[in-house]
C-alpha positions in Angstrom: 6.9 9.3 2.6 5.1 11.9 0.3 5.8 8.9 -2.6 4.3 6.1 -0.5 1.4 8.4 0.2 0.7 8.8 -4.0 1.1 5.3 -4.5 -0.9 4.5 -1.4 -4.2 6.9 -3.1 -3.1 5.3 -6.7 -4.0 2.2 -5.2 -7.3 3.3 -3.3 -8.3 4.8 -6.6 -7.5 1.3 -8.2 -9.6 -0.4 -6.0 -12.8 1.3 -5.8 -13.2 1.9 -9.8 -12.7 -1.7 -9.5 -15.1 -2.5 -7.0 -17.7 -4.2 -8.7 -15.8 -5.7 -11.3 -13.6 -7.8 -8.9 -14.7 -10.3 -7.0 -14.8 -9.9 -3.1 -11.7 -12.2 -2.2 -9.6 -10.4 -4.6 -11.0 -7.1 -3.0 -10.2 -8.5 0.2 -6.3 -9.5 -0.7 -6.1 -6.2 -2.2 -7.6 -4.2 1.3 -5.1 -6.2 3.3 -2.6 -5.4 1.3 -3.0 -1.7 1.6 -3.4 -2.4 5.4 -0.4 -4.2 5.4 1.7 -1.2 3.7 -0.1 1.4 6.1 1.7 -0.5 8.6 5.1 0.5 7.4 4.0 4.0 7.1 3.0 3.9 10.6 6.2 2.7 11.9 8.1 5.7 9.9 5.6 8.5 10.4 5.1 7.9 14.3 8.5 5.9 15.0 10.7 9.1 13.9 12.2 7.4 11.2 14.7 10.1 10.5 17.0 8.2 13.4 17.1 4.9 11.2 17.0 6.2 7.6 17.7 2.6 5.9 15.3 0.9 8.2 12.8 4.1 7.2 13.6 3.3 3.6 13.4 -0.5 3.9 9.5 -0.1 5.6 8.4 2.8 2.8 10.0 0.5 -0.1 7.8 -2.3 1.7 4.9 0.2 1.7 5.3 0.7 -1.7 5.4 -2.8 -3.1 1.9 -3.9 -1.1 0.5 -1.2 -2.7 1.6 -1.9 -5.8 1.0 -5.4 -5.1 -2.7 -4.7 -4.6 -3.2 -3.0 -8.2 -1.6 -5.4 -10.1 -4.1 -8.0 -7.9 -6.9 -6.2 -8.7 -5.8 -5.6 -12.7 -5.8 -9.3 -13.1 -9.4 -9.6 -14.0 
């Protein structure tokens, strides 16, 4: 969890130094994206993840690869 978190603030970082220099679809994609991985960290934070640790793994892996996702969309310009 505490990695998901860092790459989660990476990516928040990433996305407001690019704020004006990315247009506001690609800001958009980039915001869902991080919604999208907050999900997963939901489900494991709240959902007691420590009964299912593969599924827990799985969703913080998926966490992990939208927020990723949403630098590299926002690095493209």
């Amino acid at each position: 969890m505490k990695a998901a978190k860092e790459v989660e603030q990476e990516a928040l970082d990433a996305i407001k130094q690019a704020r004006r220099n990315v247009s506001k679809k690609k800001l958009s994609e980039a915001m869902a994206m991080i919604e999208k991985g907050r999900e997963s960290m939901r489900i494991v934070e709240y959902g007691g993840g420590v009964h299912n640790k593969k599924y827990s793994v799985m969703l913080l892996d998926n966490a992990m690869d939208n927020f990723e996702d949403a630098i590299d969309l926002i690095s493209e310009e």
